[in-house]
C-alpha positions in Angstrom: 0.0 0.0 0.0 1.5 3.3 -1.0 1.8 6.3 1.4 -1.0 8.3 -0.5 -3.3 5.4 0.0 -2.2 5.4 3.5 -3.1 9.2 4.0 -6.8 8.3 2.5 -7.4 6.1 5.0 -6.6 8.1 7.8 -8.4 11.0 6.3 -11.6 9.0 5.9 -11.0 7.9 9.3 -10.8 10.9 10.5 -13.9 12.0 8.5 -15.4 9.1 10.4 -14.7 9.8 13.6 -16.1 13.7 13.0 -19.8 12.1 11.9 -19.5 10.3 15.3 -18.0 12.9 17.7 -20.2 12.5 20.4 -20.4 8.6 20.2 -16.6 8.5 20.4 -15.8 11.4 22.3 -18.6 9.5 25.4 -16.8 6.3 24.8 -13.1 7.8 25.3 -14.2 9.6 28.6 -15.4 5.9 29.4 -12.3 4.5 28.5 -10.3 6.9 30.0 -12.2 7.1 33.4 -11.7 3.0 33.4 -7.9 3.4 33.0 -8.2 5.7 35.5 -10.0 3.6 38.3 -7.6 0.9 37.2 -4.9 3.0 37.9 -6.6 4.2 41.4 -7.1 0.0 42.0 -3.3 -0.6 41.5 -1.2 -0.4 44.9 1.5 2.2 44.4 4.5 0.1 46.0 7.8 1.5 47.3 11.2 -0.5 46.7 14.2 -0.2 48.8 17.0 -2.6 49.5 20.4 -3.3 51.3 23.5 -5.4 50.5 24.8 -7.4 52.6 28.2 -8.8 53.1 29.4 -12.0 54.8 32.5 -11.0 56.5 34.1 -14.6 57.2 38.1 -13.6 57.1 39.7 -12.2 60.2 42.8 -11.4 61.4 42.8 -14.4 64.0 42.0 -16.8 61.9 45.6 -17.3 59.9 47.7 -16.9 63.7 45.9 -19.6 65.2 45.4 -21.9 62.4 43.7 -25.0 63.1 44.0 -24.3 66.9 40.3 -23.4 67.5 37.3 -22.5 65.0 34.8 -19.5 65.2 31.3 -19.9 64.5 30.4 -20.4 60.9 27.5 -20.5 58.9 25.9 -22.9 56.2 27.5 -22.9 52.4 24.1 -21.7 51.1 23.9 -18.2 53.1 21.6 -16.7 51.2 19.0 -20.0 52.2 20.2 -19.4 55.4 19.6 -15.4 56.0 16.1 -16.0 54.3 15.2 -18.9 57.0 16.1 -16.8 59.6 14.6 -13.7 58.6 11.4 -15.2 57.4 10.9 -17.2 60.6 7.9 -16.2 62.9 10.2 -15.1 65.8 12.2 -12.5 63.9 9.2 -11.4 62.4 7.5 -11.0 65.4 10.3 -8.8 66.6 9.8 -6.4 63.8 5.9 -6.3 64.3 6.8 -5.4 67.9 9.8 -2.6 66.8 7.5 -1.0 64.4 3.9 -1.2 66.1 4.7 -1.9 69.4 4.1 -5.3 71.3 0.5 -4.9 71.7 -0.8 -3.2 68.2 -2.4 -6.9 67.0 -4.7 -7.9 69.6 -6.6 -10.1 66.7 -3.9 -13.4 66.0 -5.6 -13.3 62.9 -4.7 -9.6 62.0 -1.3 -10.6 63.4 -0.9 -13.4 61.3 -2.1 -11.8 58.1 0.6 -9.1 58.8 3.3 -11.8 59.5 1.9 -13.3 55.5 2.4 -10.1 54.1 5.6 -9.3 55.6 6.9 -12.0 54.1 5.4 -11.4 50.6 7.2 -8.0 50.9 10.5 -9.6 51.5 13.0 -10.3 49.0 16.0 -12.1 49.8 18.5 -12.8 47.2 22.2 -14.4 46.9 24.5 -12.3 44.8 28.0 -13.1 43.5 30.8 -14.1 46.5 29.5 -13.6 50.0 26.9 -10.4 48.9 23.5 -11.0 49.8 20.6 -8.2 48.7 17.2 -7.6 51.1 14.7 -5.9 49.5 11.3 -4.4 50.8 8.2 -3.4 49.0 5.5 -1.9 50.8 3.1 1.1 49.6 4.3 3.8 51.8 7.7 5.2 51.5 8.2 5.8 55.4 7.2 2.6 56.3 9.2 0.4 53.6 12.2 2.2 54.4 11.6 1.4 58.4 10.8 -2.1 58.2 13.4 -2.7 56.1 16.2 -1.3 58.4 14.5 -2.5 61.4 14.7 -6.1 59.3 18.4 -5.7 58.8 19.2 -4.3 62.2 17.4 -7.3 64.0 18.6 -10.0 61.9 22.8 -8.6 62.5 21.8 -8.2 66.1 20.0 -11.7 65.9 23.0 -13.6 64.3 25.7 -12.3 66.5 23.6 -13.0 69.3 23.0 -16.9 67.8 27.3 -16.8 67.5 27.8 -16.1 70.9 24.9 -18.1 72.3 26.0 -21.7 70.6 29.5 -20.9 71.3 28.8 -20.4 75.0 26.3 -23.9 74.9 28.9 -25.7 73.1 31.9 -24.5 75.9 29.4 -25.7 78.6 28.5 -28.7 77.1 32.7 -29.4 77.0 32.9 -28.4 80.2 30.4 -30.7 81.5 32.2 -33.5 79.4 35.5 -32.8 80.8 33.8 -33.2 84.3 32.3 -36.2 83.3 35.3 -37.6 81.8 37.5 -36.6 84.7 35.3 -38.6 87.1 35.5 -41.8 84.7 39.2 -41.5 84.8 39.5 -40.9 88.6 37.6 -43.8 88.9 39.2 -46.0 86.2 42.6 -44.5 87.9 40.9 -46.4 91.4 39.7 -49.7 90.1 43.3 -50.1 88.4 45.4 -49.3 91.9 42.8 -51.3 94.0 43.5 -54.3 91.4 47.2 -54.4 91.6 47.4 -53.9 95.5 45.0 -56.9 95.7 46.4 -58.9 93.4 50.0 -59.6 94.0 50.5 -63.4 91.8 53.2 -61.9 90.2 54.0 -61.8 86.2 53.3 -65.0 83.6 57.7 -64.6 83.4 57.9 -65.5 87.1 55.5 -67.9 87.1 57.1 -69.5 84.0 60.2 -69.5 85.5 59.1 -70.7 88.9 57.4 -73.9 86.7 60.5 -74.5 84.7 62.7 -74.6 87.8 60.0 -77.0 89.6 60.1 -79.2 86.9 63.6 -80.0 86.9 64.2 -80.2 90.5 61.2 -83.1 90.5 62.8 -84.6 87.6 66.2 -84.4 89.7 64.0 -85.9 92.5 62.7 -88.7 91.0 66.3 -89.7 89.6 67.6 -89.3 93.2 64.7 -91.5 94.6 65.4 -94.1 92.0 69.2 -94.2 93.4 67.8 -94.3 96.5 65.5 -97.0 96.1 67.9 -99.2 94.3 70.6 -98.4 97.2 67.6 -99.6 99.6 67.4 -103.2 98.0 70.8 -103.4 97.5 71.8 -102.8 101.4 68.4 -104.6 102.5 70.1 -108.0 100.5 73.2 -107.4 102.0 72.1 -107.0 105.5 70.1 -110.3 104.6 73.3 -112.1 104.4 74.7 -110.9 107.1 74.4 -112.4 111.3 73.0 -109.8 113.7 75.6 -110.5 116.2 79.3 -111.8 115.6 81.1 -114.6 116.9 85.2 -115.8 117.0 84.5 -118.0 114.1 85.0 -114.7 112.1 88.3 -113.9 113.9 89.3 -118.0 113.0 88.3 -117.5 109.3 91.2 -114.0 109.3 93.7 -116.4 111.0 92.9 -119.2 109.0 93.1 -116.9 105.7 96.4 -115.3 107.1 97.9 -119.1 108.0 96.8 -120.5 104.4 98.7 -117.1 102.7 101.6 -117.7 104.9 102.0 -121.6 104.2 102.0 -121.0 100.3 104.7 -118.1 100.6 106.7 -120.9 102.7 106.0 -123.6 100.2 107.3 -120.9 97.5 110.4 -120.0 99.5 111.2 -123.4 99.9 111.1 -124.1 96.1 114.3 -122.0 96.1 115.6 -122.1 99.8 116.5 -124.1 102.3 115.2 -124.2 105.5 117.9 -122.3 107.1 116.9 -119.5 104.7 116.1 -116.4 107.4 112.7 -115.5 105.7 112.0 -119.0 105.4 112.4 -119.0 109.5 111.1 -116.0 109.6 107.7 -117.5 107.9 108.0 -120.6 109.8 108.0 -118.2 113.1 105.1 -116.1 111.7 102.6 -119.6 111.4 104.0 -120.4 114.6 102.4 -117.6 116.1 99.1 -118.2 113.7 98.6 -121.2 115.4 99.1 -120.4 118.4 96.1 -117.9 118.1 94.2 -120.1 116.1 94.5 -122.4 119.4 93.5 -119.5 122.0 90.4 -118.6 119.9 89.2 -121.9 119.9 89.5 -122.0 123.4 88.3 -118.4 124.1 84.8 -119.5 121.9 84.5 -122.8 123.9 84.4 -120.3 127.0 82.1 -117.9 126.2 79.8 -120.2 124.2 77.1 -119.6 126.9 77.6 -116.1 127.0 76.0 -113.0 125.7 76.8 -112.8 121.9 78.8 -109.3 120.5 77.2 -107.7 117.6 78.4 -107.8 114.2 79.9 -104.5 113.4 79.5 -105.5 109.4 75.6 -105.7 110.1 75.8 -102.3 112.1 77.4 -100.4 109.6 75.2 -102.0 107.2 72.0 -102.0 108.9 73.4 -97.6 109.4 73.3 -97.0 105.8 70.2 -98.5 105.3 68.6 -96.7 107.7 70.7 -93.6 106.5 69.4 -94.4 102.8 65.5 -95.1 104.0 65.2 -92.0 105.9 66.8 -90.2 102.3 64.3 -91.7 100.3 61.7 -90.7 102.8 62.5 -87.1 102.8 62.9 -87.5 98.7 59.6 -88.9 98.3 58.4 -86.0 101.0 60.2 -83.3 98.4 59.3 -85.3 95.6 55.8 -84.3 96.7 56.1 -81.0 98.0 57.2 -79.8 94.9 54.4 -82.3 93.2 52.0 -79.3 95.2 54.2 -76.3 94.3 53.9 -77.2 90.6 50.0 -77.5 90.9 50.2 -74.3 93.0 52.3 -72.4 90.3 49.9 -73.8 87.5 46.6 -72.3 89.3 48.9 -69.5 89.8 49.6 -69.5 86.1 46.0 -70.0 85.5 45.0 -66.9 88.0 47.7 -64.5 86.5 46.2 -65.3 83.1 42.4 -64.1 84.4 44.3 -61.4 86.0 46.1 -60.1 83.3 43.1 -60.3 80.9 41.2 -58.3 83.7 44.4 -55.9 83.7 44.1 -55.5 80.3 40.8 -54.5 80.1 41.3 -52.4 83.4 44.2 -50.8 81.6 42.5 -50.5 78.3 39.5 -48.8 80.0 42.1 -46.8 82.1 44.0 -45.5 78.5 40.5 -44.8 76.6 39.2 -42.7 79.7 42.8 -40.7 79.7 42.5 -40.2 76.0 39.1 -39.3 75.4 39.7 -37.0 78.7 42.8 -35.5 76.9 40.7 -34.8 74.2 38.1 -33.1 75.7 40.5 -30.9 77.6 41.8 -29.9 74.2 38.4 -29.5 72.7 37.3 -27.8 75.7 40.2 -24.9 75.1 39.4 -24.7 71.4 36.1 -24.0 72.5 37.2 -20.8 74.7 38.4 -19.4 72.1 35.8 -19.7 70.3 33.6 -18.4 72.6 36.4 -15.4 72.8 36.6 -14.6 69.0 32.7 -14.6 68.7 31.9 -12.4 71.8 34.9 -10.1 70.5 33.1 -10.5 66.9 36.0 -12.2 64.9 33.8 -15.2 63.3 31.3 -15.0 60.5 30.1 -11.1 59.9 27.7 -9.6 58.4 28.3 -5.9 57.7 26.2 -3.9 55.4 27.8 -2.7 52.2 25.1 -0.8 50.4 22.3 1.1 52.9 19.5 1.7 52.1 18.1 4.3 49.9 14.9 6.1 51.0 12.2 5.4 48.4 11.3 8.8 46.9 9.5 7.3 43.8 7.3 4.2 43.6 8.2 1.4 41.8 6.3 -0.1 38.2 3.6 1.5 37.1 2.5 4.7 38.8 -0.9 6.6 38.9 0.7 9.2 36.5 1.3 6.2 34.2 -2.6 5.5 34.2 -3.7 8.4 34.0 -1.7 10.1 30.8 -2.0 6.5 29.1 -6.3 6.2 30.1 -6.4 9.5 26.9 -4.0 8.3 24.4 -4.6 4.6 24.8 -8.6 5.5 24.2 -7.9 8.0 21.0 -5.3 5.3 19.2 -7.9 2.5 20.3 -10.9 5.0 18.5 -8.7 5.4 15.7 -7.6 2.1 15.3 -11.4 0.9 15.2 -12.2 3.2 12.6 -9.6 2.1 10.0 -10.5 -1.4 11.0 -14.3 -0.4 9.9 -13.0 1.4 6.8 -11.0 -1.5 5.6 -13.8 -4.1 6.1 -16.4 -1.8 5.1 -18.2 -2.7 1.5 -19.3 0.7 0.4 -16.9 2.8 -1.9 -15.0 5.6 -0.8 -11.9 6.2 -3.2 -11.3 6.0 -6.9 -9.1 3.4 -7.0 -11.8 1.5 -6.2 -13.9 1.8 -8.9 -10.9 1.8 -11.1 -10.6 -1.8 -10.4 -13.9 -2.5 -11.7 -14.8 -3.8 -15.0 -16.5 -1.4 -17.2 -16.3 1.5 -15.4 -14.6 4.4 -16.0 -14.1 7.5 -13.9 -14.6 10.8 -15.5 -14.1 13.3 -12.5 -14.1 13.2 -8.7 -15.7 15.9 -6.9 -15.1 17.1 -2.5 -18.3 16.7 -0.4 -19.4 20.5 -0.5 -21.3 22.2 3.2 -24.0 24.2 2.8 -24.1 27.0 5.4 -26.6 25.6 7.3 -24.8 22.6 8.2 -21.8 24.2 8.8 -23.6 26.1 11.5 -24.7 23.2 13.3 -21.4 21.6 12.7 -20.3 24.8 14.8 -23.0 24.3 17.3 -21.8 20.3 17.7 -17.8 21.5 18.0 -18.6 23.9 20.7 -20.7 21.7 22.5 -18.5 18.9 22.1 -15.6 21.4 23.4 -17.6 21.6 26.2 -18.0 18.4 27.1 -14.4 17.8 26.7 -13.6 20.4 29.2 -15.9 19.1 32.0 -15.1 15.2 31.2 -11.2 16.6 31.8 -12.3 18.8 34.9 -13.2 15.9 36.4 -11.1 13.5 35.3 -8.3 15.6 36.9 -10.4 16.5 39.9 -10.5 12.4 40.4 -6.9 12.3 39.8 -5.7 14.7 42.3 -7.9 13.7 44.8 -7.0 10.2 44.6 -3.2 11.8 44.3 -3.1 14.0 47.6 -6.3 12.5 49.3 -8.6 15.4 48.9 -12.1 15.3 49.1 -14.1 16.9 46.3 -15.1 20.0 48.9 -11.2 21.0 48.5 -10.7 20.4 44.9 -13.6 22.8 44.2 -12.2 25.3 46.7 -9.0 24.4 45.2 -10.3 24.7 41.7 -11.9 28.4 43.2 -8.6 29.5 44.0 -7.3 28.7 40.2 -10.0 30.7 38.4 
């Protein structure tokens, strides 16, 4: 379509929109007006916000190292700040800051203000450790209140929150440690009260005291085997042998000596005569064994009826055996006694085992106690400092990096907006309808239209031409139209300001007074 064609169309349009002044100029004010209360409808809401930064280095931190840890928060902070500050006991807090603790005396009312408090609230997580809170709310004063009070509370409540669970968790160590130390004490007890009551010894000694038992029964029981054997061996001899003695024993010697004698003089002879002087001196010698042989036969013919003498061979036998009975009595009585001093040292054995396993565990018990004690001793220092570094603010942070702006204009779409647009938006909508009708419209209004018809041919166009009489009344209908215009915008502004600056209409008239 070229531009020419373009301009016809808005010129007919516009030729249009004259032949229905009235009906268009009612429905604009219509239009307008309903942009208008739309515009009076929509909540005029206030934005402010803060920034807030999460301050987790410190100065401490690198000197102490891994000495002690400060309070920290979660990874996801911004999840964290928005739990916190959307929970009913900080909101609460705020309620009470800004309207005092007894403004709601309806829960309901209460509650409805906690829901929209928390509509109003905007918490998001920005790049690094920057977090933004944001407030909406439809008067300026109060967003840009309840937002600091927000901030302020929530600081206040998280340093609070630091100090608090550092302070639990040093008491709850310290109650530990006491419980610990008691354990130990008494662990420490049940361990000295064991060893002073059980005094076996070690499984070494005992061991040793075994082996040593061992071989001196084994020594034993070779030594009562000697003894035994020297037992039958003196009781056979003292068998063969006469209680009491008698001369035929002292005959037997002379006898024995006189047979001995008699062959050395039966040798000497061999060789010598008998004038030889050892062969008289051996001749002498049985002289004199004969002589005694006679006196002790004549002795034992005298004292035949007499007492007896005792055989001295049979004493000293009859001594030794006695000698060797009484050994292998007080063998067999070792042999024995150490028989019970092995069984003793094996339940000794067997009690030092039970003992030792009871030490063990007594000791185990004992070294557990002491470390875990130790460790809570440690823990229980790391957890000073904590509390230290928290009450002296060197943990987790949060300081506010951008403050908050006081809201001089509202945020999205303002009044103003509805009511310049409630005007324009009804004329272009007018307009827009009247092309609209043109286009679809089956009646012809250019040349070019018949021009495109078959068999017809267009000699000359001619302008509609007015007569004066209905140019007068167009007058009269412009005038009046003017008018209308004038009071439909009177009191489309009149709505406007009053709805603006709260006025009732008695003002705006006086107000509108005071202009003219």
């Amino acid at each position: 379509m070229e531009t020419n064609e373009i301009f016809k169309y808005l010129t007919t349009a516009w030729h249009e929109l004259s032949l229905h002044k009235f009906k268009v100029a009612l429905f604009a004010t219509l239009f307008s007006f309903i942009i208008l209360f739309l515009g009076m409808l929509n909540s005029t809401m206030f934005h402010s916000a803060i920034t807030l930064y999460t301050d987790t280095q410190n100065i401490i931190k690198p000197l102490l190292g891994k000495q002690t840890e400060v309070t920290g928060i979660k990874q996801n902070r911004a999840t964290q700040v928005r739990d916190i500050i959307y929970s009913p006991r900080q909101l609460n807090k705020v309620l009470d800051k800004i309207y005092g603790k007894n403004h709601f005396t309806d829960p309901l009312q209460k509650e409805n203000k906690l829901t929209q408090l928390r509509q109003n609230l905007n918490i998001t997580g920005l790049s690094g450790n920057y977090i933004k809170i944001a407030f909406s709310n439809d008067d300026a004063d109060t967003t840009f209140r309840i937002l600091n009070t927000v901030v302020s509370l929530f600081i206040e409540d998280s340093a609070n929150h630091k100090r608090q669970e550092s302070r639990n968790a040093f008491d709850f160590i310290s109650q530990q440690v006491e419980t610990y130390k008691r354990k130990l004490l008494l662990a420490e007890k049940n361990l000295k009260h064991f060893k002073s009551t059980h005094l076996e010894g070690t499984e070494t000694e005992v061991d040793a005291r075994i082996s040593t038992l061992r071989t001196q029964i084994e020594s034993l029981k070779i030594q009562k085997m000697e003894s035994k054997s020297r037992i039958s061996s003196l009781k056979k001899q003292l068998f063969s042998q006469k209680k009491f003695s008698s001369r035929d024993y002292e005959a037997s010697i002379y006898h024995s000596r006189l047979k001995d004698l008699q062959e050395n003089l039966s040798s000497l002879l061999l060789a010598y005569k008998d004038d030889y002087p050892e062969v008289i001196e051996l001749r002498y010698q049985i002289t004199d064994l004969q002589n005694s042989l006679k006196n002790v036969y004549s002795a034992k013919k005298a004292r035949e009826s007499l007492v007896h003498d005792f055989n001295p061979l049979y004493s000293e036998i009859s001594s030794k055996l006695s000698n060797s009975q009484i050994e292998f009595i007080t063998l067999n009585n070792r042999l024995n006694a150490f028989k019970v001093l092995l069984e003793n040292a094996y339940e000794r054995q067997k009690q030092i085992a039970n003992n030792q396993a009871e030490l063990s565990e007594l000791n185990r018990d004992n070294n557990v106690t002491k470390k875990l004690y130790e460790d809570m001793l440690a823990n229980k220092e790391k957890a000073r400092l904590s509390m230290v570094l928290d009450i002296q603010g060197q943990g987790v942070n949060y300081k506010i990096q951008e403050p908050a702006n006081y809201p001089t204009r509202p945020s999205g779409i303002r009044f103003l907006h509805f009511f310049l647009s409630g005007p324009i938006i009804a004329f272009i909508l007018i307009f827009v309808l009247f092309n609209i009708k043109i286009i679809l419209d089956t009646k012809i209004r250019f040349t070019s239209q018949l021009d495109n018809m078959r068999n017809c041919v267009v000699i000359a166009s001619f302008q509609h031409i007015q007569s004066p009489a209905q140019k007068r009344h167009i007058q009269v209908e412009n005038k009046l139209l003017c008018l209308y215009l004038i009071i439909a915008l009177s009191i489309y502004i009149a709505v406007a300001l009053a709805h603006k600056y709260h006025l009732s209409p008695t003002q705006i008239i006086n107000w509108i007074g005071q202009l003219i």
